[in-house]
DSSP file (Angstrom, degrees, kcal/mol; ACC not computed):
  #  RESIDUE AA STRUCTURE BP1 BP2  ACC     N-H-->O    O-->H-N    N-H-->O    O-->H-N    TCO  KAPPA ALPHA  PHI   PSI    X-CA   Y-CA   Z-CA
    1    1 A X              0   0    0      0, 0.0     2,-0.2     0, 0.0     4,-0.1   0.000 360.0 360.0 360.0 119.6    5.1    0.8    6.0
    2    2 A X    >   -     0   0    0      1,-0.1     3,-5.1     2,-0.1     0, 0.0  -0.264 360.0-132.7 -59.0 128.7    2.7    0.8    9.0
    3    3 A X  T 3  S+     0   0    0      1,-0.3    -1,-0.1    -2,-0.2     0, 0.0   0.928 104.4  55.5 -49.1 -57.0   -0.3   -1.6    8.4
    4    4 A X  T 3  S+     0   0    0      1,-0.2     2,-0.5    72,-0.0    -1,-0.3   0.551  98.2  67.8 -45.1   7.0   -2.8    1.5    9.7
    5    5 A X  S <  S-     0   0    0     -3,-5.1     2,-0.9    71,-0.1    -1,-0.2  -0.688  71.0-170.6-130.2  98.5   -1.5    3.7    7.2
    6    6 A X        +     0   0    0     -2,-0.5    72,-0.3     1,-0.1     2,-0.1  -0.656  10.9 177.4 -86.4 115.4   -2.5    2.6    3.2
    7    7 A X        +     0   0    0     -2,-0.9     2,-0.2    69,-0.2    69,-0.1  -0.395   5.9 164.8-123.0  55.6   -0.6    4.7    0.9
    8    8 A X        -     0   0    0     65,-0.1     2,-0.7    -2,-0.1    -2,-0.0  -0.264  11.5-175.1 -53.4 122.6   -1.2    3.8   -2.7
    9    9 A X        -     0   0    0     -2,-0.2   108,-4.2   108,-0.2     2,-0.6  -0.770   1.8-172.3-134.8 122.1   -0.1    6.1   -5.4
   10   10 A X  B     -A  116   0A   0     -2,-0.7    62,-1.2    63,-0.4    63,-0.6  -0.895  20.2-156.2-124.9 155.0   -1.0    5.3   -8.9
   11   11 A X  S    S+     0   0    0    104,-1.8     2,-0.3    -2,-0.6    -1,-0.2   0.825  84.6   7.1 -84.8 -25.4    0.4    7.4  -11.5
   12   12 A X        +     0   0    0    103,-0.4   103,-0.6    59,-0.2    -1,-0.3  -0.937  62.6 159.6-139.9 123.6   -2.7    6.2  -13.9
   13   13 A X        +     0   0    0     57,-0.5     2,-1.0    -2,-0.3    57,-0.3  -0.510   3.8 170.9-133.3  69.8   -5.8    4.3  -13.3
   14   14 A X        +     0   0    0     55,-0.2     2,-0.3    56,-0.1    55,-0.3  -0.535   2.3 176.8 -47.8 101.7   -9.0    4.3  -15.5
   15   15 A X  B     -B   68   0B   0     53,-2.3    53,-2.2    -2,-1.0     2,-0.3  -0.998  10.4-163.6-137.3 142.4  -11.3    2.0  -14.7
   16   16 A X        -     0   0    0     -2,-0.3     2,-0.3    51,-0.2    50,-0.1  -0.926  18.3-180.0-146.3 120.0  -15.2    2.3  -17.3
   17   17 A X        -     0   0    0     -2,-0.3    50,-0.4     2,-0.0     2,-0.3  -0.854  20.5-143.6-139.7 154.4  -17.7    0.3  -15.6
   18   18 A X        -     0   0    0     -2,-0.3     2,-0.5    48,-0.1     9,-0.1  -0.636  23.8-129.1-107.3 140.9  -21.6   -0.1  -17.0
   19   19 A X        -     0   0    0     -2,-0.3     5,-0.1     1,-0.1    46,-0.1  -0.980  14.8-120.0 -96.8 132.8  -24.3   -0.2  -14.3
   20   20 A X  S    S+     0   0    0     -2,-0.5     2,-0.6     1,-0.1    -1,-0.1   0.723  90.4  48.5 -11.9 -67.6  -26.6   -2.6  -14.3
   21   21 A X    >   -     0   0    0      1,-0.1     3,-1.5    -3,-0.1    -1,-0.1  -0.783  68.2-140.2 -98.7 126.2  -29.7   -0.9  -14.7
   22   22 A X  T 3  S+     0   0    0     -2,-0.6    -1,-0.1     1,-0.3     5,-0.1   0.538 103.8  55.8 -53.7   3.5  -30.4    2.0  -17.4
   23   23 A X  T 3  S+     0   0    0      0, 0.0     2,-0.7     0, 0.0    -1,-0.3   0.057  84.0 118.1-131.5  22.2  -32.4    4.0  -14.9
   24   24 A X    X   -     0   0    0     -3,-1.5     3,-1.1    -5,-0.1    -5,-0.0  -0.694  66.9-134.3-114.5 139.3  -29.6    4.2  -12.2
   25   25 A X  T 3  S+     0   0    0     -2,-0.7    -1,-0.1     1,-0.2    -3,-0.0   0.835 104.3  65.9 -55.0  -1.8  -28.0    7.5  -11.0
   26   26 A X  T 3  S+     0   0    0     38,-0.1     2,-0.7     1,-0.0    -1,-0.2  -0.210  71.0 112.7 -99.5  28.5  -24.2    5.7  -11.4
   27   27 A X    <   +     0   0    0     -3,-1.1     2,-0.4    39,-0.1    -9,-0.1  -0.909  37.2 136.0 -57.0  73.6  -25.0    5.7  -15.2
   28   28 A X        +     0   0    0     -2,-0.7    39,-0.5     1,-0.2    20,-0.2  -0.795  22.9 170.0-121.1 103.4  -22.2    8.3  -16.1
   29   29 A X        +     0   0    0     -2,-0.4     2,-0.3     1,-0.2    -1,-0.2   0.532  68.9  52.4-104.2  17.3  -20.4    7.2  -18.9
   30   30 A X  S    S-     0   0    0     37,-0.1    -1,-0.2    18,-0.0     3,-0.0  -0.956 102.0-105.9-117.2 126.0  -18.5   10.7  -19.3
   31   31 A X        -     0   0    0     -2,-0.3    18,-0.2     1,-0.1     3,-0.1  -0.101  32.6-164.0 -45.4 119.6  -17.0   11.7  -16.4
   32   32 A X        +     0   0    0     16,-0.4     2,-0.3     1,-0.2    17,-0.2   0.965  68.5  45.9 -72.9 -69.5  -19.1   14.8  -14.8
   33   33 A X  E     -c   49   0B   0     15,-1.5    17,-1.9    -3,-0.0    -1,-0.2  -0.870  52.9-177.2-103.2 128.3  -16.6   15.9  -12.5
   34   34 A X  E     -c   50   0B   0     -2,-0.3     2,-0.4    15,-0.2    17,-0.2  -0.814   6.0-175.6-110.1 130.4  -12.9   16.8  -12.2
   35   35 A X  E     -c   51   0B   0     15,-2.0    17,-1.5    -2,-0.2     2,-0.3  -0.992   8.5-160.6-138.2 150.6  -11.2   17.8   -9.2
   36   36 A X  E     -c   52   0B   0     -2,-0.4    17,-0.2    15,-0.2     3,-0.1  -0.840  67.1 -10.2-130.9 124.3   -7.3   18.9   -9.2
   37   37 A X  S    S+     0   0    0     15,-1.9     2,-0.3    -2,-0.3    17,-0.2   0.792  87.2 149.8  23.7  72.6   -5.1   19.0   -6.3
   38   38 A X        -     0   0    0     14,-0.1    17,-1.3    -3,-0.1     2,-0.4  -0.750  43.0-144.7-107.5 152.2   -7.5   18.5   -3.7
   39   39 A X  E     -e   55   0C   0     -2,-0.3     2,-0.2    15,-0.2    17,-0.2  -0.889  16.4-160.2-153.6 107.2   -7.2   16.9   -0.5
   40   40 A X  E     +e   56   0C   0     15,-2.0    17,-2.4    -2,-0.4     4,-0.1  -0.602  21.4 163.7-113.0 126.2  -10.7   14.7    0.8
   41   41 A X        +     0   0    0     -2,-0.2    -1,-0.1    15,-0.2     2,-0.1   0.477  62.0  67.8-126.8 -23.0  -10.9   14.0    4.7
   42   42 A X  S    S-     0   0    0      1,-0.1     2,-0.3    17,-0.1    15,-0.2  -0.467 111.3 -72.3 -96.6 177.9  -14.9   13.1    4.6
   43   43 A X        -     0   0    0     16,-0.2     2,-0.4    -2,-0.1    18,-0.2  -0.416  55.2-144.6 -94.3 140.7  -16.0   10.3    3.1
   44   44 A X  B     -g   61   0D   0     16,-1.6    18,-6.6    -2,-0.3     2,-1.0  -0.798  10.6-150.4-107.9 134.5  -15.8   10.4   -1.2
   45   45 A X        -     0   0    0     -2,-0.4    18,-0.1    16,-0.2    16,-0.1  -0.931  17.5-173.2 -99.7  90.9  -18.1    8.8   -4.0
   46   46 A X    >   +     0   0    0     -2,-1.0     3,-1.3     2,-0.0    23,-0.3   0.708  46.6 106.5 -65.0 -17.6  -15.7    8.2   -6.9
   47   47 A X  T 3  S+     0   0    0      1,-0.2    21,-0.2    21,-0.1    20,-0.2  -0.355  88.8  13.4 -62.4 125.6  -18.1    7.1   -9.7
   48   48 A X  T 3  S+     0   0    0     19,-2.8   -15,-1.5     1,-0.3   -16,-0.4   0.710 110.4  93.3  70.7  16.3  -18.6   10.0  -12.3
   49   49 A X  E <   -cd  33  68B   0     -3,-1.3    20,-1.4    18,-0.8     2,-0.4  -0.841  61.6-146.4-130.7 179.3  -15.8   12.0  -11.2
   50   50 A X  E     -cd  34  69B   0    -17,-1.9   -15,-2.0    -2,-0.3     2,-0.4  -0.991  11.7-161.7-138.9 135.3  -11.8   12.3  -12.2
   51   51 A X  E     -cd  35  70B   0     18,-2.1    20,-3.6    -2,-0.4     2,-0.4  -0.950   8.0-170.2-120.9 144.2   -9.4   13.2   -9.4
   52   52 A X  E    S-cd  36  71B   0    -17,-1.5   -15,-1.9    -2,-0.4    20,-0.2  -0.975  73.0 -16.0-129.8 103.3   -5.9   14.6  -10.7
   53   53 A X  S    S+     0   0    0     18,-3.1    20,-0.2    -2,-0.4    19,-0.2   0.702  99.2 138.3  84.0   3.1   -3.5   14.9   -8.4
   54   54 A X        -     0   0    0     17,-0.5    20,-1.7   -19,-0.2     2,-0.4  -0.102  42.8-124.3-108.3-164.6   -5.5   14.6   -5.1
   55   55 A X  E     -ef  39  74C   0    -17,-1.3   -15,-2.0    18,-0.2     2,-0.4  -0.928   8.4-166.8-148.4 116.1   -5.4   13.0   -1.6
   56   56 A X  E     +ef  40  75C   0     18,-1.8    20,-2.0    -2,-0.4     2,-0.5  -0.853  22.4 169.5 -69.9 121.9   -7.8   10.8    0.2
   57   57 A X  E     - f   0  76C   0    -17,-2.4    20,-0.2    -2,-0.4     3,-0.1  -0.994  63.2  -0.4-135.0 148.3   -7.1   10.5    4.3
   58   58 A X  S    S+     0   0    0     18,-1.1     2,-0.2    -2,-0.5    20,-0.2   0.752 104.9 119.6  28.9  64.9   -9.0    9.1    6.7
   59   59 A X        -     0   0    0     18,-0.5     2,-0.6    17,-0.3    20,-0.3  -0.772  63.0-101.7 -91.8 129.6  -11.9    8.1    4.6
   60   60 A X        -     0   0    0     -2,-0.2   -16,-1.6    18,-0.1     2,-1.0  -0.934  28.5-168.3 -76.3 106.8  -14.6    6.2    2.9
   61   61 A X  B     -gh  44  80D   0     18,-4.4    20,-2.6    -2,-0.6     2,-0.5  -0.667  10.8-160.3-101.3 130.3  -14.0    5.7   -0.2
   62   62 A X        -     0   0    0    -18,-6.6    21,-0.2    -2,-1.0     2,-0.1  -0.316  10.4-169.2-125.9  83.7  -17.1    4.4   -2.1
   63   63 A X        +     0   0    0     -2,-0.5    20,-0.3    18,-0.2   -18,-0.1  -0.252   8.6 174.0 -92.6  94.2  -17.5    2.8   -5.1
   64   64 A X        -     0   0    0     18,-0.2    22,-4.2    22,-0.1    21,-0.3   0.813  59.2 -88.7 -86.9 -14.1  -20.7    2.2   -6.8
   65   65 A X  S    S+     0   0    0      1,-0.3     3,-0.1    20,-0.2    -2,-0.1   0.116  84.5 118.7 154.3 -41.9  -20.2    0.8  -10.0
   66   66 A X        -     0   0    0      1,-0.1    -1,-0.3   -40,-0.1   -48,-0.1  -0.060  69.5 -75.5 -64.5 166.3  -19.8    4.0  -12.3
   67   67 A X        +     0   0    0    -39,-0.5   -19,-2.8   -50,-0.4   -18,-0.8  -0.090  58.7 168.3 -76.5 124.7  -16.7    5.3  -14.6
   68   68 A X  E     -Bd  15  49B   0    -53,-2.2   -53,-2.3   -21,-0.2     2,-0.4  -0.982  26.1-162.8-127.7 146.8  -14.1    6.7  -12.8
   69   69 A X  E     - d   0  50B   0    -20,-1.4   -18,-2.1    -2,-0.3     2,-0.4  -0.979   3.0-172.8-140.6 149.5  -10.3    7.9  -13.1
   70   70 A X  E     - d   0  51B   0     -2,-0.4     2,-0.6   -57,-0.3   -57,-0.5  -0.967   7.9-178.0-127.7 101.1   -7.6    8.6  -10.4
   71   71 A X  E    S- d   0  52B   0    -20,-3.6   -18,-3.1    -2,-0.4   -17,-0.5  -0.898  74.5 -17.4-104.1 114.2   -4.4   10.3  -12.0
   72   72 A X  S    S+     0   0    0    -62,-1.2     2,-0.7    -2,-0.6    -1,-0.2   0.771  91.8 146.7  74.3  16.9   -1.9   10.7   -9.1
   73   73 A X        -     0   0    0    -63,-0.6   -63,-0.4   -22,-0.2    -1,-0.2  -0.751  33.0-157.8-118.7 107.9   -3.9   10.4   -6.8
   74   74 A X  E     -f   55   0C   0    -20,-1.7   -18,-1.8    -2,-0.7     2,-0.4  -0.190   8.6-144.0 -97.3-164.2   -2.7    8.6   -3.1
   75   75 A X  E     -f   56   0C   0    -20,-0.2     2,-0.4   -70,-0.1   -18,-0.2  -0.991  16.7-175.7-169.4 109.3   -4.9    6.9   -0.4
   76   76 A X  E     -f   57   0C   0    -20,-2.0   -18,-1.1    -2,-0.4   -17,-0.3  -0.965  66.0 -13.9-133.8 122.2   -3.9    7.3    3.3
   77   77 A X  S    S+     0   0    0     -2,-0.4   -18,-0.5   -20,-0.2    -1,-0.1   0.749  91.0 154.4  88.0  26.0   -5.7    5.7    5.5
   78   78 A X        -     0   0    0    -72,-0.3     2,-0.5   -20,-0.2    -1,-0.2   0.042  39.3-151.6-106.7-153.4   -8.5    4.5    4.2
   79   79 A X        -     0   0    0    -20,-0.3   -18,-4.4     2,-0.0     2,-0.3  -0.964  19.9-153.8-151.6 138.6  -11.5    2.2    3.9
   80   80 A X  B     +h   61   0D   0     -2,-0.5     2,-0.3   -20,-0.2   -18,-0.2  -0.761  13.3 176.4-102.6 162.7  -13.3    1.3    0.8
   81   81 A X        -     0   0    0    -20,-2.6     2,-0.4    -2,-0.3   -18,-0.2  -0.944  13.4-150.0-161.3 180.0  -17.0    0.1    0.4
   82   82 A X        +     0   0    0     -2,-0.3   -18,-0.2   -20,-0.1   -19,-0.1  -0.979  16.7 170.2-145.3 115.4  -19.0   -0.6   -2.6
   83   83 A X     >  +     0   0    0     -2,-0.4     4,-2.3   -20,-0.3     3,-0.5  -0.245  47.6  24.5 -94.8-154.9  -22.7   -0.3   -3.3
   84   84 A X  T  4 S-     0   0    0      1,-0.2     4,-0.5     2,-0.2   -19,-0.1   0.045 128.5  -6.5  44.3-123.0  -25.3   -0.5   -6.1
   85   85 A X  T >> S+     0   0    0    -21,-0.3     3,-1.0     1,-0.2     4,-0.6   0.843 131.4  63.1 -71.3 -37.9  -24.0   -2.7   -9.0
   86   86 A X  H >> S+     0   0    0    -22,-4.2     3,-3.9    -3,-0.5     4,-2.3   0.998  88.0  69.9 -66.0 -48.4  -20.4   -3.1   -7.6
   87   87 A X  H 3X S+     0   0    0     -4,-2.3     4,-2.9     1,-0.3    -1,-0.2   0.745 104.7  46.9 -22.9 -43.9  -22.0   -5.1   -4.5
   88   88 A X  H <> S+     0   0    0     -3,-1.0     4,-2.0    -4,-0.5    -1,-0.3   0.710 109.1  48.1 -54.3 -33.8  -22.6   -7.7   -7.2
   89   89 A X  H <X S+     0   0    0     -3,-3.9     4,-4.1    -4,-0.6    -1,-0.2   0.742 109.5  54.6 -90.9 -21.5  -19.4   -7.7   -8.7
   90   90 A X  H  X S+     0   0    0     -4,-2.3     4,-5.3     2,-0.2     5,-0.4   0.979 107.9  50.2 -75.1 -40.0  -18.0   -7.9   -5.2
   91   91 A X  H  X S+     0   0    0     -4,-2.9     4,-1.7    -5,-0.4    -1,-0.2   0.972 109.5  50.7 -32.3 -58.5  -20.2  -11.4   -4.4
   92   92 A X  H  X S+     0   0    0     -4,-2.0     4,-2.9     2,-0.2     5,-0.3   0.953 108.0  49.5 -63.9 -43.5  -19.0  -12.8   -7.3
   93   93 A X  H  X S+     0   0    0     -4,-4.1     4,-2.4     1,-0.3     5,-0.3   0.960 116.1  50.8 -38.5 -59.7  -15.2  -11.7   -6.1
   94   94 A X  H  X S+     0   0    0     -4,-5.3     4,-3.0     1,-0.2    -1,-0.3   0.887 109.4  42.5 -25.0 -57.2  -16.4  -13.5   -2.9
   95   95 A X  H  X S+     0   0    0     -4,-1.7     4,-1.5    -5,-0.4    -1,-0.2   0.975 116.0  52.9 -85.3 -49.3  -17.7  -16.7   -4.5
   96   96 A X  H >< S+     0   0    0     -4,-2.9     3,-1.4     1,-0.2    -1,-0.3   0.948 113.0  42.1 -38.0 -60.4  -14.2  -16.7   -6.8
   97   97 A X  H >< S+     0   0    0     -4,-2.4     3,-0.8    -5,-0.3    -2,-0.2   0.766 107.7  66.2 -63.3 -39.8  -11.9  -16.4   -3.8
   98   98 A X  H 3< S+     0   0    0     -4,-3.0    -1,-0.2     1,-0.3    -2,-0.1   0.792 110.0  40.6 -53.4 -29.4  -14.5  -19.3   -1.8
   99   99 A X  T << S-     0   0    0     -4,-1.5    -1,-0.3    -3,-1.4    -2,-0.2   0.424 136.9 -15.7 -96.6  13.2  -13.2  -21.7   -4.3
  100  100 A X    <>  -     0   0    0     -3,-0.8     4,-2.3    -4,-0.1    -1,-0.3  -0.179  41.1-145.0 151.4  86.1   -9.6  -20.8   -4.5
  101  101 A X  H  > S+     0   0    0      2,-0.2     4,-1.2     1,-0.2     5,-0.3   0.948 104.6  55.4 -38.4 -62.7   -7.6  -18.2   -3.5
  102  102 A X  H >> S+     0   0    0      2,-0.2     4,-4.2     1,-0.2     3,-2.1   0.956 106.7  54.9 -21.3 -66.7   -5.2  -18.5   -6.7
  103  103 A X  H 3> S+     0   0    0      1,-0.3     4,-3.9     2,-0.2    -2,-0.2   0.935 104.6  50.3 -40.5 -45.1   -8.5  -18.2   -9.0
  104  104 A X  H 3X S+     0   0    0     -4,-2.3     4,-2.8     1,-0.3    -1,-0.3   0.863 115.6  44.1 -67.0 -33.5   -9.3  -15.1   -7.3
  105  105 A X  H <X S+     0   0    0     -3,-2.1     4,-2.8    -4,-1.2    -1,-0.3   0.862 112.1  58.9 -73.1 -42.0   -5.1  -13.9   -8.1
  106  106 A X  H  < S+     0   0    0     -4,-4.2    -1,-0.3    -5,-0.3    -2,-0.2   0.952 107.1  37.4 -59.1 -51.1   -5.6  -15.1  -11.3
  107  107 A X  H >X S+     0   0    0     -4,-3.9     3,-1.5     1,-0.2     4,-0.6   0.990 113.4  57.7 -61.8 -59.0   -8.6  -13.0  -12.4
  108  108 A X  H >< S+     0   0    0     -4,-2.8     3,-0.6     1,-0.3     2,-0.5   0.838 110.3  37.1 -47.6 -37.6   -7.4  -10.2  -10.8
  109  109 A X  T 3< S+     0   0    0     -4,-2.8    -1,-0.3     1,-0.2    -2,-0.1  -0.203  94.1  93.1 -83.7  57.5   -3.6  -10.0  -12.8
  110  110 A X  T <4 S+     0   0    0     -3,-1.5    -1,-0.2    -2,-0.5     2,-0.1   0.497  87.3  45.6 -91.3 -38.4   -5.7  -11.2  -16.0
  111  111 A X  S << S-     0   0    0     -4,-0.6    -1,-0.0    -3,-0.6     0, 0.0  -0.530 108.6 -62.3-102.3 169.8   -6.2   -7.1  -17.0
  112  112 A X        -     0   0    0     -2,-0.1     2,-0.4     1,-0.1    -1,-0.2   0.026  56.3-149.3 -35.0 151.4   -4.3   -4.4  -17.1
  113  113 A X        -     0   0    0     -3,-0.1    -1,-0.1    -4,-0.1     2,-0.1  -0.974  13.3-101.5-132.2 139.9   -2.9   -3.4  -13.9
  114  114 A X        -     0   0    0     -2,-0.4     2,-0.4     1,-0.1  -101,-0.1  -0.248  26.8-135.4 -42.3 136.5   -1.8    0.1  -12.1
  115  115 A X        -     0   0    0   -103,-0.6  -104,-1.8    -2,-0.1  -103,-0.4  -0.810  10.4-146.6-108.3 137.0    1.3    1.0  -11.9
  116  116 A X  B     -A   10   0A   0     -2,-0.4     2,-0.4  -106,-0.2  -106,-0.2  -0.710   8.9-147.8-116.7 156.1    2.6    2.4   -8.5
  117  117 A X        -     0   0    0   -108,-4.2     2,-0.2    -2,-0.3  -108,-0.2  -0.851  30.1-111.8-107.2 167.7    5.1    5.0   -8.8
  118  118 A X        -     0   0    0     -2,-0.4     2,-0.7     1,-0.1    -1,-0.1  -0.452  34.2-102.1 -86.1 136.9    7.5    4.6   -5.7
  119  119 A X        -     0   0    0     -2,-0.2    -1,-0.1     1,-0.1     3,-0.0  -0.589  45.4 -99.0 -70.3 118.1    7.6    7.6   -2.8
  120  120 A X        -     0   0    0     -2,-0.7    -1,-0.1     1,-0.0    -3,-0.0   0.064  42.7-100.9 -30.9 139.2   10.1    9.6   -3.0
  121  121 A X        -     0   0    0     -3,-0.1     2,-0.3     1,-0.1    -1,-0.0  -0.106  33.9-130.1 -62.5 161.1   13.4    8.7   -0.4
  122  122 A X        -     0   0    0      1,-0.1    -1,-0.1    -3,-0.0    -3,-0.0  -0.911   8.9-150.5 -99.8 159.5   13.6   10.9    2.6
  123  123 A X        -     0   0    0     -2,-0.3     3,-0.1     2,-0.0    -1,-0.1   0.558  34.6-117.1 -76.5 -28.8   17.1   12.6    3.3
  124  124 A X  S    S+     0   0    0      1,-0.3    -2,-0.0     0, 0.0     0, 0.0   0.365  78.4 119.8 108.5 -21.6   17.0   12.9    7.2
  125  125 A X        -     0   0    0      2,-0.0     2,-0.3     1,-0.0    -1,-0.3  -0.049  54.8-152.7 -80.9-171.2   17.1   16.5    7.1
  126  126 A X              0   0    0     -3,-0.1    -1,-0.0     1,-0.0     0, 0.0  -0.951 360.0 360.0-159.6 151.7   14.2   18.1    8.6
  127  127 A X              0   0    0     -2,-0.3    -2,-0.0     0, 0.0    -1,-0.0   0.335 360.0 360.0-106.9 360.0   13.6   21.9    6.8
């Protein structure tokens, strides 16, 4: 796999995050929007939506802290960044990782984890 090219595909992923503050617009804790076989080339806010099926390329993808799901959904080429309430969570990753890479492996496999379903073989033929 070429290092420029991040191709994740997870068959399931949920992830229900709280915001910090009651008063913040990344307070969704039912998903507003669902988007179905779509394919996102500008940069995407995942918090308060559900993507089914879609495609991020050549991207931001940006995470603030709110409830999200990605069913099927792959990842070419992208960059993440994180504002609001995740910024916090991300310090604290920081400050885990400062003391100990292991810790940092550890929390992270401690929860459930995504499952990545494998890309299909190519044959060689060309259509």
């Amino acid at each position: 796999m070429r290092s420029d090219v991040l191709t994740l595909v997870w068959l399931f992923v949920a992830f229900k995050a709280r915001t910090l503050s009651g008063n913040s617009a990344r307070d969704c804790y039912d998903l507003r929007v669902k988007f179905e076989n779509q394919v996102f080339t500008t940069d995407v806010t995942i918090d308060c939506n559900e993507f089914v099926d879609c495609e991020f390329r050549d991207c931001v993808v940006l995470f603030q802290g709110g409830s999200f799901s990605l069913v099927n959904t792959k990842l070419i080429n992208v960059r993440f960044a994180v504002g609001g309430p995740a910024q916090a969570t991300l310090q604290f990753l920081r400050f885990v990782r400062a003391n100990g890479s292991n810790l940092l492996d550890q929390l992270l496999d401690a929860g459930p984890q995504p499952q990545a379903v494998p890309l299909p073989a190519t044959t060689g033929r060309t259509n």
